[in-house]
C-alpha positions, 0 to 999 in steps of 0.5 A, spaced: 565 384 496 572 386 500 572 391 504 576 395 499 571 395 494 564 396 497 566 400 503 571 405 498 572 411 502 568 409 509 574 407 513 572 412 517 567 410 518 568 403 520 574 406 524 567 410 528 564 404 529 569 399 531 572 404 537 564 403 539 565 396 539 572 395 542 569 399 548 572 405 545 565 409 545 558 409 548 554 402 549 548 404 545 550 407 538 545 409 532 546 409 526 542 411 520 542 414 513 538 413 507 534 408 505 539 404 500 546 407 502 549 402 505 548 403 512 545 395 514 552 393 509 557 398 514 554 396 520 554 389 518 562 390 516 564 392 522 560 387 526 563 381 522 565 376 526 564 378 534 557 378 538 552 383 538 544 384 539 542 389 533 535 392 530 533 395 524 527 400 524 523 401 518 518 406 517 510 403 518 505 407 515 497 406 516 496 400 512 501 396 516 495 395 521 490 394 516 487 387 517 
């Protein structure tokens, strides 16, 4: 999916990140939002092409534990 298509009205957004990414902003930026708006997908758009170390988070509940 282009950019214009997925990403419709979240070109500030990307502009945010990019500016992180181009040495505009801070070294360590979180991004977060709902489950299922897209934030993986943003943040993969933005970083497409160039180096980068991420981690996602993921809540972990009791039964994650249990053997």
């Amino acid at each position: 999916m282009g950019q214009d298509t997925f990403f419709l009205g979240r070109q500030e957004e990307l502009s945010q990140i990019s500016g992180v990414i181009d040495g505009r902003g801070p070294a360590l930026t979180v991004v977060r939002g709902r489950e299922g708006v897209g934030t993986t997908a943003l943040v993969g758009q933005a970083l497409a092409g160039r180096a980068y170390v991420g981690y996602v988070a993921a809540e972990i509940t009791d039964a994650d534990h249990r053997t």
